[in-house]
C-alpha positions as CSV (number, residue, x, y, z in Angstrom):
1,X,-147.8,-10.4,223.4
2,X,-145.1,-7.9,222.0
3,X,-142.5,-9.3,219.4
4,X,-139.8,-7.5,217.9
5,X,-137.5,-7.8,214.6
6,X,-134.3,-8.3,214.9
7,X,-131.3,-9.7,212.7
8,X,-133.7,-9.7,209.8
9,X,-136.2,-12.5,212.0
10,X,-139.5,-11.9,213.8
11,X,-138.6,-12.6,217.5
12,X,-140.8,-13.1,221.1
13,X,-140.1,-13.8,224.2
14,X,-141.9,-17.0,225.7
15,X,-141.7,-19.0,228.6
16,X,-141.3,-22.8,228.7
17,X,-142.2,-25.1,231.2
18,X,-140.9,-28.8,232.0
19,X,-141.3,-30.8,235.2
20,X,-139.8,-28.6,237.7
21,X,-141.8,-26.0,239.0
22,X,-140.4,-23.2,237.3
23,X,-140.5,-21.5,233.9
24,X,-137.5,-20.3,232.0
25,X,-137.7,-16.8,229.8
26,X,-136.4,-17.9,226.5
27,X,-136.7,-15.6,223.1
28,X,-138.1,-17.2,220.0
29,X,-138.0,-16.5,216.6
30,X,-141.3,-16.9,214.9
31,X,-141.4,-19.6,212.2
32,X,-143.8,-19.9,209.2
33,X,-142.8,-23.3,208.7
34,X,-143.9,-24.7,212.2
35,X,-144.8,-28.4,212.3
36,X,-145.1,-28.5,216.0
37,X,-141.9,-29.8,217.2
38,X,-139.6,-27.5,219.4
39,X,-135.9,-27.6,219.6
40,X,-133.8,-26.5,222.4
41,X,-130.7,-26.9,223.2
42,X,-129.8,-29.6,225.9
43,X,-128.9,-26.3,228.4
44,X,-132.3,-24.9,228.2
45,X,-134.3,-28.3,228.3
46,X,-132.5,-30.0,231.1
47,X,-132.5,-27.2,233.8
48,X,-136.6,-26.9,233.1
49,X,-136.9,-30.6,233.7
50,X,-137.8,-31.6,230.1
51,X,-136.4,-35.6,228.8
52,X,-135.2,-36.1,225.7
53,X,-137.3,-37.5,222.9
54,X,-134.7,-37.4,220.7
55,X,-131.6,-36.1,218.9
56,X,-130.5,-35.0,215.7
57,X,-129.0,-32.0,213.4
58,X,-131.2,-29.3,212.1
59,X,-130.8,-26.0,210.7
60,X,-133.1,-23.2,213.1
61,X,-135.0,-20.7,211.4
62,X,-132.4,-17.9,211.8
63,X,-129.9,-20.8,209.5
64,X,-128.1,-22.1,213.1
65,X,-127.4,-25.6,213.2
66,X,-128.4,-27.3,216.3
């Protein structure tokens, strides 16, 4: 796995699967403060075949609200 920095963050590129049978390339910034949940925007979950569990604001680790 090869990362870079960027904008100040730590950065990789992943792929994420749902329910349809293919993956989507999406780059991720690396977050000390993981707690196991992952947030993506409704136009990178959707196409992938993931379902909601549920909504609400948050601040991402780069200081973007989603």
């Amino acid at each position: 796995m090869r990362g870079r920095f960027e904008g100040g963050f730590p950065w990789i590129d992943i792929e994420i699967a749902g329910n349809s049978e293919q993956a989507s390339p999406v780059s991720v910034i690396i977050d000390t403060g993981y707690d196991g949940y992952v947030t993506l925007p409704y136009i990178a979950a959707f196409p992938i075949g993931l379902t909601l569990e549920g909504i609400g604001p948050g601040i991402l680790a780069d200081g973007s609200f989603s």
